[in-house]
N, C-alpha and C positions, 0 to 999 in steps of 0.2 A: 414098732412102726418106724418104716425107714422117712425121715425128715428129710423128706427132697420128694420135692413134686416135681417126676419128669412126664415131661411133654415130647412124645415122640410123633413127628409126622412123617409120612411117607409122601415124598412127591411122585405121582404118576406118569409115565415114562409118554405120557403126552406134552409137545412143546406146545406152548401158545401161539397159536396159527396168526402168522402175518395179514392175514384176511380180516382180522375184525379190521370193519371197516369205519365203525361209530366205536368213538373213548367209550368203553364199560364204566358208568359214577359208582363205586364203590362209598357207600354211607361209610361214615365213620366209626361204626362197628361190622364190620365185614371185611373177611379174608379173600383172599385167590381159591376160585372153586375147585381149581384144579389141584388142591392140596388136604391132604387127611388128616386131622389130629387124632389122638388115642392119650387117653389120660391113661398112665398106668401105672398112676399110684402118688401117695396115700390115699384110703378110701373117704379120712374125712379132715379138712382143713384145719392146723391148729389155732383158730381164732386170731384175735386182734389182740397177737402178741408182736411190741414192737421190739426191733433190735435182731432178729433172725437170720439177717443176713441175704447173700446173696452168693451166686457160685462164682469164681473168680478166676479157674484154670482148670482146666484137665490134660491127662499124659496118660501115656499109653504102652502097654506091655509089649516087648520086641516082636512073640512069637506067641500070645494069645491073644486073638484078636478082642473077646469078650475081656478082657481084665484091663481096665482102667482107673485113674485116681482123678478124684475131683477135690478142689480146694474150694473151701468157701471164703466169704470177706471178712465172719467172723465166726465160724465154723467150724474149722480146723481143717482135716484132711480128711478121708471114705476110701473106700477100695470097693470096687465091685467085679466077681468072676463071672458074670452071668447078663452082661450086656447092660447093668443099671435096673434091672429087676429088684436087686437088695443089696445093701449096701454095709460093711463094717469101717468103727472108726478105728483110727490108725493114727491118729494127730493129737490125742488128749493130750501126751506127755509135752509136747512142745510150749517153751513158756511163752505164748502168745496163738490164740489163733486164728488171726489177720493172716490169710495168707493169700498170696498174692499170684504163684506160681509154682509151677512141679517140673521136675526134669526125673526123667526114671533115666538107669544108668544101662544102654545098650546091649553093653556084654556080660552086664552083672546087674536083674530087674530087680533084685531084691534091693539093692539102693539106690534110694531115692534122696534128693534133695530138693529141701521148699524154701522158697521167697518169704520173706513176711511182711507185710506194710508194705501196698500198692497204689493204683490208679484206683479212685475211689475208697481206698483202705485205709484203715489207723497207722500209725508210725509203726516201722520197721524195727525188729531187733536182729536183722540178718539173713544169712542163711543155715538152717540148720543140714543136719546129712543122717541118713539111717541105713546100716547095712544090713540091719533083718527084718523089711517089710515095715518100720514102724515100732517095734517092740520099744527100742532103745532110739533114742537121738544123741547127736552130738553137735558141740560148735564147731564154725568152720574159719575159714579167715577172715571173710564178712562179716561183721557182727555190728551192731551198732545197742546205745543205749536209746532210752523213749525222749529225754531232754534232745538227740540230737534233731531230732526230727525227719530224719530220711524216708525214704519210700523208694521200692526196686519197683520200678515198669513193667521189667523184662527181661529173661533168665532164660537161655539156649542154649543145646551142647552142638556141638560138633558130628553130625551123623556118620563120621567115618575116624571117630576118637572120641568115647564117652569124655574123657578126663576132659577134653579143651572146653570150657565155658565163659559164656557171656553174662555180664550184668549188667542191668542199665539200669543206674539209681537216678533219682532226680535229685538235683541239687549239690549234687556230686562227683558222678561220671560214670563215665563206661568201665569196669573192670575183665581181665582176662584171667582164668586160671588155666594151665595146663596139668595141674596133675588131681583132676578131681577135689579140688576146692579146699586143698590143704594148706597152697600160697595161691597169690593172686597178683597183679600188678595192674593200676591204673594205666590205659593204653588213651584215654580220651577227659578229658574236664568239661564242663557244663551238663548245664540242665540235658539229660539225656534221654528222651521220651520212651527211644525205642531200636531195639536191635535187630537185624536178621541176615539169614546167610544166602547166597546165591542159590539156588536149587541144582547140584548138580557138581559146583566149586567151592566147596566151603571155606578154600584162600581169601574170595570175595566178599567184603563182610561192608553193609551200609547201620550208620547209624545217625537218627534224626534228634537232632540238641534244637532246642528251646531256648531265645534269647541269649544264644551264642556270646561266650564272653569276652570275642573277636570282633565281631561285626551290632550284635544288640539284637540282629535277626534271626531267623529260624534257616537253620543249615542243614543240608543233607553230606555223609561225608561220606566214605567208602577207603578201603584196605581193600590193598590185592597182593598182600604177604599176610594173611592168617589173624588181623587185628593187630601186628605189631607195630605200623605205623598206619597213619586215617589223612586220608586229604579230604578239604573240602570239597563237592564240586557243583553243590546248587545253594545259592544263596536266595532266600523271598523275605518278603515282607508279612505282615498279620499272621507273624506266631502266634500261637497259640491254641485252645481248646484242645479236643481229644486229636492227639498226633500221631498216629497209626503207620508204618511202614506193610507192604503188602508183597508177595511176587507169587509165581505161576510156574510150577513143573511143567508147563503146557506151553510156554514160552520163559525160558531162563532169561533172557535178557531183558525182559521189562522188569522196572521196579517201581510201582505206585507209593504216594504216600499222602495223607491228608494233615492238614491245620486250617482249624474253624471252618469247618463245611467246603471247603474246598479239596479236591483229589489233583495233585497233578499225577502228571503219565511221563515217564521216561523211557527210553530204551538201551540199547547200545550199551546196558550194565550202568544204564546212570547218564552215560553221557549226549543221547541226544532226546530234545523232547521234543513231544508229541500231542500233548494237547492238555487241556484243563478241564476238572467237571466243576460246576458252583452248582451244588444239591440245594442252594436253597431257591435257585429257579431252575431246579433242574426237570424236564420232560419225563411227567408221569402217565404212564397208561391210562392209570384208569385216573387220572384227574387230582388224584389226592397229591397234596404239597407239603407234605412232612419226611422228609429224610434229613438227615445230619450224620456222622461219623462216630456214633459211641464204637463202632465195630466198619471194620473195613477187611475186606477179602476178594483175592482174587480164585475165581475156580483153578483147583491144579490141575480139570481135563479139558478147558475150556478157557483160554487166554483173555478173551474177551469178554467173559463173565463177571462180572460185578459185583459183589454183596456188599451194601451201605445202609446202614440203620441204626437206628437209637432206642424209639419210642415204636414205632413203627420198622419194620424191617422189609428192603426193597432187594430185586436183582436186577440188573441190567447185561443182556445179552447182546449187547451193539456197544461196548466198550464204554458205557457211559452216556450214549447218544439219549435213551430215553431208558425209563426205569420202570417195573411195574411192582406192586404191594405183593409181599407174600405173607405178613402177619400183621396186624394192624397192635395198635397201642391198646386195647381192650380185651386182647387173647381170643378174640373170636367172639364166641359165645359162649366160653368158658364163665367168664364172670364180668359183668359187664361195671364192676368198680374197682376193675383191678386193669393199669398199665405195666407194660414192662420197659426194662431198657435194656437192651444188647451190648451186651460188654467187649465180647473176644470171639473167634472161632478159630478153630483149631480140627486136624483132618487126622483120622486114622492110617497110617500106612497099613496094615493090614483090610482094611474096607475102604478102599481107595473111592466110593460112590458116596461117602457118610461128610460130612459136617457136622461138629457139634458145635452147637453155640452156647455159650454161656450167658445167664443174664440174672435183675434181680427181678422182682414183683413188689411194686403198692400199691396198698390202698387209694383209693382215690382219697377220702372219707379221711384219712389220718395220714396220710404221706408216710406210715410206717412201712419196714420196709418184715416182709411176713415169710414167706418162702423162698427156698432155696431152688432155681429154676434148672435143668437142660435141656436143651432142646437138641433135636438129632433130626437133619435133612436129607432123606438119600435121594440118589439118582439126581447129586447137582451136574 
């Protein structure tokens, strides 16, 4: 029995017509009708076992579009050829399996490297690397012990040089490797939440630190030579909580970013803004007032598009102006003592219409944490 309950929904290629003209009151267990779930699989729950974890990443094969890797929080690693139908594991041998992150290597998919100890994860013991699927692992120059207490964020290659990779540890900094994670050199110091590359320029690299050990506030910084040197160029106040960087193949020049329910909006690659969202009076469709930032995403066919949720997961198709529910905290009617919370999303280049989201599931009943979740959105 494959231990992952995925949740695949199809969204129907109907937009929500600007015409309702009365807020739809969505109860607090209820979804967006306009949206299908399909349980397709396990057939039967493994009970009120705590400690199971939750999914934490997924990556994806250059040139099958069905072959992807999903990381769980304390799971280890899976492979699936078959769209998530079934799954092998592929992570026992790693000596920890907190993992946090995947990066498959572009012009070589048999290897991969994983993060270990994250955002919501156990302490890190690095990055490990595997050049045959899994079989064998190795260390890399990353490494840490459990005493030091680190955790990596966020882990990116270079889509136009598997070898260039990004780390963003907390408590640490941003690290750079060029040659496939053999050396590495720290490019950036502080708490470093999160990294990501321009869509299109991957010279342009933004990365969002945490109580900046400049300023005490929350910074955003940016390179426009490859991560070898990072200027500041947005300085705020109330760092903290889930600090998410976001951008849009659909507009390359915006780059969104959230700390404690707040989204600001950039453009100009950083340098001019645009406006603020505060999700927690933020304008919901149907009435309901639960959005926060465990997960932030912008659509890559749709610039405007919004994905913001935690417990609840929202979209916003007017940039943020208003928002409407498209899963609620109760999975529907799937089980009505179990919430979720939304971790990350992450887009297939090959099914360029798909979203997956990553998330965990608890009990209401014992705040254990039971299955291992993904969820898949097409037609965003």
């Amino acid at each position: 029995m494959v231990p992952f309950l995925i949740i695949e929904y199809c969204m129907k290629k109907l937009e929500i017509e600007k015409e309702k003209k009365s807020k739809k009151t969505f109860s607090s267990r209820t979804i967006n009708p306009n949206v299908i779930w399909k349980n397709i699989g396990p057939a039967t729950y493994l009970g009120n076992q705590a400690g199971l974890g939750r999914t934490s990443a997924v990556a994806f094969h250059p040139t099958q579009e069905n072959t992807f890797y999903v990381g769980a929080g304390v799971g280890g690693v899976w492979k699936t050829t078959d769209g998530g139908a079934s799954y092998t594991v592929i992570g026992d041998l790693l000596p920890t399996l907190a993992v946090s992150k995947i990066v498959v290597n572009q012009s070589s998919p048999n290897t991969l490297y994983v993060a270990t100890g994250g955002r919501r994860n156990s302490r890190s013991f690095g990055v490990f690397k595997t050049s045959d699927n899994g079989a064998t692992w190795q260390n890399t120059f990353l490494n840490y012990s459990v005493d030091q207490n680190k955790q990596i964020y966020e882990m990116i290659a270079d889509p136009t040089n598997s070898n260039k990779m990004f780390i963003a540890v907390l408590s640490d900094g941003l690290y750079r490797t060029l040659d496939g994670m053999q050396t590495g050199t720290k490019v950036l110091n502080g708490n470093v939440r999160d990294v990501i590359l321009k869509p299109g320029d991957p010279n342009i690299v933004y990365a969002l630190v945490h109580n900046s050990p400049t300023t005490g506030n929350g910074q955003l910084f940016k390179s426009t030579d490859g991560g070898t040197t990072f200027t500041a160029i947005v300085n705020f106040t109330n760092s903290g909580g889930d600090m998410l960087l976001t951008v849009s193949a659909a507009d390359a020049e915006k780059v969104y970013f959230s700390h404690n329910d707040i989204i600001e909006k950039y453009t100009m690659s950083g340098s001019q803004f645009i406006g603020t969202v505060n999700l927690a009076a933020a304008n919901t469709i149907d009435g309901v007032q639960d959005i926060d930032t465990g997960s932030l995403f912008l659509s890559q066919n749709n610039a405007s598009r919004i994905y913001a949720g935690f417990q609840s997961h929202n979209r916003s198709d007017s940039d943020g102006a208003s928002f409407e529910i498209q899963l609620n905290k109760f999975l529907g009617t799937v089980n009505p003592d179990v919430h979720v919370d939304f971790m990350e999303a992450y887009t297939n280049p090959l099914k360029p219409n798909v979203i997956y989201f990553v998330m965990m599931v608890v009990y209401m009943n014992t705040m254990n944490l039971i299955m291992l979740l993904l969820t898949e959105i097409m037609a965003y």
